[in-house]
One Martini backbone bead per residue (centre of mass of N, CA, C, O) as a GRO file, in nm:
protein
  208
    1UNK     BB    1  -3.578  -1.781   5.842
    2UNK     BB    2  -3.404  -1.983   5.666
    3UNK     BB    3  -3.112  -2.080   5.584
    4UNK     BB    4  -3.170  -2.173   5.272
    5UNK     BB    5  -3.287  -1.855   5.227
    6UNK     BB    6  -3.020  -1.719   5.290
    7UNK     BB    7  -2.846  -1.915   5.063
    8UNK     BB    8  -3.024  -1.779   4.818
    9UNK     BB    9  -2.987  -1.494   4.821
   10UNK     BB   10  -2.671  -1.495   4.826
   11UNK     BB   11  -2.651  -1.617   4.563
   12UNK     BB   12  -2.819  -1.398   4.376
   13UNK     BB   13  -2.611  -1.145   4.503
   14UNK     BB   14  -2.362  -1.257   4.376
   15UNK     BB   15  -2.450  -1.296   4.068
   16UNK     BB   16  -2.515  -1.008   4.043
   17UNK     BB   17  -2.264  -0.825   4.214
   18UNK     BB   18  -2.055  -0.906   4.352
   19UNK     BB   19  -1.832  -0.810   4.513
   20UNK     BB   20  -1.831  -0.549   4.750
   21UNK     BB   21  -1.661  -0.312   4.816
   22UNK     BB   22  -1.627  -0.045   5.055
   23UNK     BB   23  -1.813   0.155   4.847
   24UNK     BB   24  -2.068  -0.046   4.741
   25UNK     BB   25  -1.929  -0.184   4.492
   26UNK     BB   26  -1.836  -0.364   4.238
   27UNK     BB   27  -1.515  -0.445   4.194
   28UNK     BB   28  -1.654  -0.557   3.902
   29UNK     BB   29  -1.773  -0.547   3.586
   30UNK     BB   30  -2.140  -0.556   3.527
   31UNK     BB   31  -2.282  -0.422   3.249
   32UNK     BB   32  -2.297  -0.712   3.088
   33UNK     BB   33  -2.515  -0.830   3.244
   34UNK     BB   34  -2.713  -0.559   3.338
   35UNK     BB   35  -2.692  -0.429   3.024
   36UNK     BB   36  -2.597  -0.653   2.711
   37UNK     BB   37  -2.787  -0.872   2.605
   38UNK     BB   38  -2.699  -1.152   2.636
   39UNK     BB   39  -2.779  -1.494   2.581
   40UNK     BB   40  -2.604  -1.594   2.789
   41UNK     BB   41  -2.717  -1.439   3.022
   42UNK     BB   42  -2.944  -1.551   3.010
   43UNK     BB   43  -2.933  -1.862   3.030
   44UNK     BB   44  -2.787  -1.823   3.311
   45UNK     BB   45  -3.040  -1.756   3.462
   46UNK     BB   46  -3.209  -1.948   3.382
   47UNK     BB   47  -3.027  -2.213   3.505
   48UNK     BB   48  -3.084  -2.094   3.821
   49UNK     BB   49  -3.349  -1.932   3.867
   50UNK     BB   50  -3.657  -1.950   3.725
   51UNK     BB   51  -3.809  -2.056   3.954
   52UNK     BB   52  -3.772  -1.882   4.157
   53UNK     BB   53  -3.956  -1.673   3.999
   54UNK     BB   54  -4.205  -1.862   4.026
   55UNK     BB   55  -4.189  -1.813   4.342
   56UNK     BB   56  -4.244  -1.536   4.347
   57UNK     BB   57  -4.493  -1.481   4.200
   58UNK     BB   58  -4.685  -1.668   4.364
   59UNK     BB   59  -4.523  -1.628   4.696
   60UNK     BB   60  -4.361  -1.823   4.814
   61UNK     BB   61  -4.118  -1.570   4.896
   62UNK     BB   62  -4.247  -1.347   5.097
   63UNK     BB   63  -4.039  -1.391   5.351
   64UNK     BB   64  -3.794  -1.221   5.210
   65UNK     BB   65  -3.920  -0.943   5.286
   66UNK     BB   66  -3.789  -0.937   5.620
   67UNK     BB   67  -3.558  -0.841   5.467
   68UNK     BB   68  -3.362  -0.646   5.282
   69UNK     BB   69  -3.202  -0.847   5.094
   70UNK     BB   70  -3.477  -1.030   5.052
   71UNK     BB   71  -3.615  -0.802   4.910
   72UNK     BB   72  -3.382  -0.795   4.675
   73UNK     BB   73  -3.456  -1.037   4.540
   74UNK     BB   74  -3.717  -1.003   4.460
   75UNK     BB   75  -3.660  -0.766   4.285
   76UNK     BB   76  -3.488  -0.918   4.080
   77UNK     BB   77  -3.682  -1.169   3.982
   78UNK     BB   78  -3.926  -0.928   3.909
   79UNK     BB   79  -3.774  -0.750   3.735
   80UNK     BB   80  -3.475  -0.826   3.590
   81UNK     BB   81  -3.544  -1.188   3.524
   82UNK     BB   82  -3.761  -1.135   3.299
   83UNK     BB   83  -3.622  -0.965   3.112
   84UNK     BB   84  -3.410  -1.214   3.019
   85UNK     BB   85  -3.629  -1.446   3.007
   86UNK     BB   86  -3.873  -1.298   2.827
   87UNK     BB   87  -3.697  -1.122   2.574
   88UNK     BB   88  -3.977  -0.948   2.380
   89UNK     BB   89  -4.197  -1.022   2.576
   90UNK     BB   90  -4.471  -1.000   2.802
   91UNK     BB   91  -4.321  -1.157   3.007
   92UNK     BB   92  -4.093  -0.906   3.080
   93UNK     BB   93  -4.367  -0.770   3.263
   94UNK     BB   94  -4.554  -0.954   3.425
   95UNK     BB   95  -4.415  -0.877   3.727
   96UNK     BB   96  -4.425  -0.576   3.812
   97UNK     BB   97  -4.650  -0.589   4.024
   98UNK     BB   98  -4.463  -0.731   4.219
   99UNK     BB   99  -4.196  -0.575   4.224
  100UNK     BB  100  -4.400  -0.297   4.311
  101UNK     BB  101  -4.471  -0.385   4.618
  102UNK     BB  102  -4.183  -0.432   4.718
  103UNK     BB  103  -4.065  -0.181   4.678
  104UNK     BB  104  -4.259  -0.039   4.832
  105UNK     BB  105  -4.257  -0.152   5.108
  106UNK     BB  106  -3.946  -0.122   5.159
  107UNK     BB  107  -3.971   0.219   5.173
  108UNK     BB  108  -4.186   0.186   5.405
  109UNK     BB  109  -3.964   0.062   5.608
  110UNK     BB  110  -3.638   0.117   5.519
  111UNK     BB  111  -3.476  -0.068   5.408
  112UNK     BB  112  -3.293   0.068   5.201
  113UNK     BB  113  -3.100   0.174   5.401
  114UNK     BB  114  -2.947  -0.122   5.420
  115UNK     BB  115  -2.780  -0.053   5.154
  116UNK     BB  116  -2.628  -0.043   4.943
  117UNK     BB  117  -2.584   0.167   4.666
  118UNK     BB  118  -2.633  -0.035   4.423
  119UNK     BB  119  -2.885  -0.206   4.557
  120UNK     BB  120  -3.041   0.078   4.557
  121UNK     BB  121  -3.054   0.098   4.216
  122UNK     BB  122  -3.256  -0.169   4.191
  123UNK     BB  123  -3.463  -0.121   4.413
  124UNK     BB  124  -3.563   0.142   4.219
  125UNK     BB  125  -3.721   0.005   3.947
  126UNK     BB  126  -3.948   0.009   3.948
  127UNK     BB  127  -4.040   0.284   3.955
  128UNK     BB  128  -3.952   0.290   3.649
  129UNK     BB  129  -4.134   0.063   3.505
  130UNK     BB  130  -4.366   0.236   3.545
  131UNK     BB  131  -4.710   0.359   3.383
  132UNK     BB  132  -4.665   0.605   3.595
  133UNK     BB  133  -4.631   0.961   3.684
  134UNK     BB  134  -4.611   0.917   4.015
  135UNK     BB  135  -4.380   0.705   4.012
  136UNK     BB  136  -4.180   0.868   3.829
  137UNK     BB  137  -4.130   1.113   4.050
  138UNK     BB  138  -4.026   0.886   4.257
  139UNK     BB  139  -3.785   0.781   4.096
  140UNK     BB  140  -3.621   1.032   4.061
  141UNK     BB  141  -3.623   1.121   4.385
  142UNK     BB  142  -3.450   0.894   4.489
  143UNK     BB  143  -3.211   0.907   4.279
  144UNK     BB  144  -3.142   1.171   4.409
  145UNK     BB  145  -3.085   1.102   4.702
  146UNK     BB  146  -2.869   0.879   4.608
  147UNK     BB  147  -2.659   1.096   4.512
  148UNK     BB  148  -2.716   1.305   4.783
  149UNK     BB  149  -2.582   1.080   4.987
  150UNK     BB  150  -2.328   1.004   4.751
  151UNK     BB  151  -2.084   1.198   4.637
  152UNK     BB  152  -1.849   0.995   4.596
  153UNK     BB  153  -2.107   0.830   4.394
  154UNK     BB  154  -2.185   1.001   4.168
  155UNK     BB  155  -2.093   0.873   3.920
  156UNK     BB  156  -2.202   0.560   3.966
  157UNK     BB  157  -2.514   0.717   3.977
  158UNK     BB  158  -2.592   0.870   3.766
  159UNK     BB  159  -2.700   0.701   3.555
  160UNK     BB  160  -2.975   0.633   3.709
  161UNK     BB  161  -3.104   0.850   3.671
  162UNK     BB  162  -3.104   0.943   3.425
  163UNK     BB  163  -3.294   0.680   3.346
  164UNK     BB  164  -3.517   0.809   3.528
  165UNK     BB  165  -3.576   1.053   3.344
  166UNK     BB  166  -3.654   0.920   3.063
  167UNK     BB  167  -3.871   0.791   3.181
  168UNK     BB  168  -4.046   0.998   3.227
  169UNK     BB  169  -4.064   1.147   3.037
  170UNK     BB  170  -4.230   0.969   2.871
  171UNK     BB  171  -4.457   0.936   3.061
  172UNK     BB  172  -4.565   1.202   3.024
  173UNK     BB  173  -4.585   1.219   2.722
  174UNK     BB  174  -4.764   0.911   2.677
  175UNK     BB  175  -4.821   0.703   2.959
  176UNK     BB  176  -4.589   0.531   2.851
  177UNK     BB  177  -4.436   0.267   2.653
  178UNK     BB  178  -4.402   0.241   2.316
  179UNK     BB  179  -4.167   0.020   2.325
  180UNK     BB  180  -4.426  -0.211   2.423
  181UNK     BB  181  -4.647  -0.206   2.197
  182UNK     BB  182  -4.582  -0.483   2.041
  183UNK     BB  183  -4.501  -0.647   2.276
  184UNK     BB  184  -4.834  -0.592   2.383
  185UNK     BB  185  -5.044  -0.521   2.111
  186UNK     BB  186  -5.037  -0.239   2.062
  187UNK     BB  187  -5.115   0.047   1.987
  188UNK     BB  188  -4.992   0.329   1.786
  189UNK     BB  189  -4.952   0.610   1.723
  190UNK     BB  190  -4.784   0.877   1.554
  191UNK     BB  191  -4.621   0.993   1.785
  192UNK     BB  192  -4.473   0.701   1.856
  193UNK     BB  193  -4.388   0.628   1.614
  194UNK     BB  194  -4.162   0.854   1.563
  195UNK     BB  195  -4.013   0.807   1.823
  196UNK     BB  196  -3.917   0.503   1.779
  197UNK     BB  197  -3.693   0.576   1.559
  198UNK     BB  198  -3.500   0.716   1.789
  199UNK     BB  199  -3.578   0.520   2.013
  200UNK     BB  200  -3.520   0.374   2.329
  201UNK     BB  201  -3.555   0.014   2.427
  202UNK     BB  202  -3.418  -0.112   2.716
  203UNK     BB  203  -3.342  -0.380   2.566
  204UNK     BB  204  -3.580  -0.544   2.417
  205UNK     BB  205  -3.662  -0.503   2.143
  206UNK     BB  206  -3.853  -0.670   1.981
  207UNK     BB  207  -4.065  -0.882   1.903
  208UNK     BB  208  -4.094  -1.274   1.973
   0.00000   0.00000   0.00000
């Protein structure tokens, strides 16, 4: 790998994650990039990432993925920077099965455990979006063994599990995400209908 592709790898896990401290978390709060749904939130990823984005899903980054840091940014790419940059619409969703294929190859390598602990609570993120109830089984199983590995940081991790239990739920009960069925141009059910009265929506909220 060139030192120019680890140069841009470092470049975008610093803008997503921020120097980590010796706990393995950002020493600063990231709630509002990662989880705010501001404008300019997105707009700084489109004016930043964008490109790297089509270059990942094309495949051209995928030597990326020889390594753990660089496959964790292939899975912010494709998993978490479409959701930003395509906020609505289907393409927010359209990466989902590169990043899963990521993600999947990394825990059989055990990439993941070379990683910091919020750095895995993303890499396992693509397994918490898929619209499958046996990934959803194990989307819970890793994050369970992520807060049982680090209990000293068990409170800044409890989070992602709980988001974790939320979405098997939904896909045990309905195969899908309801949430997704306007903006993917889907029928909802009536029992999906009454659900999204008021459930929540994961950042995308109505179809652009």
């Amino acid at each position: 790998m060139t030192e120019q592709a680890v140069a841009r790898q470092d470049d975008l896990l610093n803008f997503w994650f921020g120097p980590l401290g010796p706990d393995g978390f950002p020493r600063g709060d990231r709630s509002r990039l990662w989880f705010g749904g501001a404008s300019e939130m997105d707009d700084a990823i489109r004016a930043r990432f964008a490109d790297d984005v089509e270059l990942a899903v094309s495949g051209s980054l995928d030597a990326w993925g020889e390594t753990a840091r660089g496959r964790l940014a292939l899975i912010l790419l494709l998993d978490q920077f479409p959701r930003n940059l395509f906020r609505g619409t289907p393409r927010a969703f359209a990466c989902d099965t590169h990043a899963l294929r990521h993600a999947l190859a990394g825990l059989e390598e055990g990439q993941d455990g070379q990683l910091a602990p919020i750095e895995r609570a993303f890499f396992y993120l693509p397994l918490e979006h898929a619209e499958d109830r046996g990934l959803q089984r194990r989307s819970v199983r890793v994050y369970e063994h992520l807060v049982r590995e680090f209990p000293a940081a068990a409170a800044q991790l409890q989070g992602f599990l709980d988001y974790a239990v939320k979405h098997r739920d939904i896909i045990e009960r309905f195969g899908r995400f309801p949430h997704r069925n306007a903006i993917l141009g889907r029928a909802s059910t009536p029992e999906e209908i009454t659900f999204l009265e008021t459930a929540e929506r994961f950042g995308q909220g109505e179809p652009r």
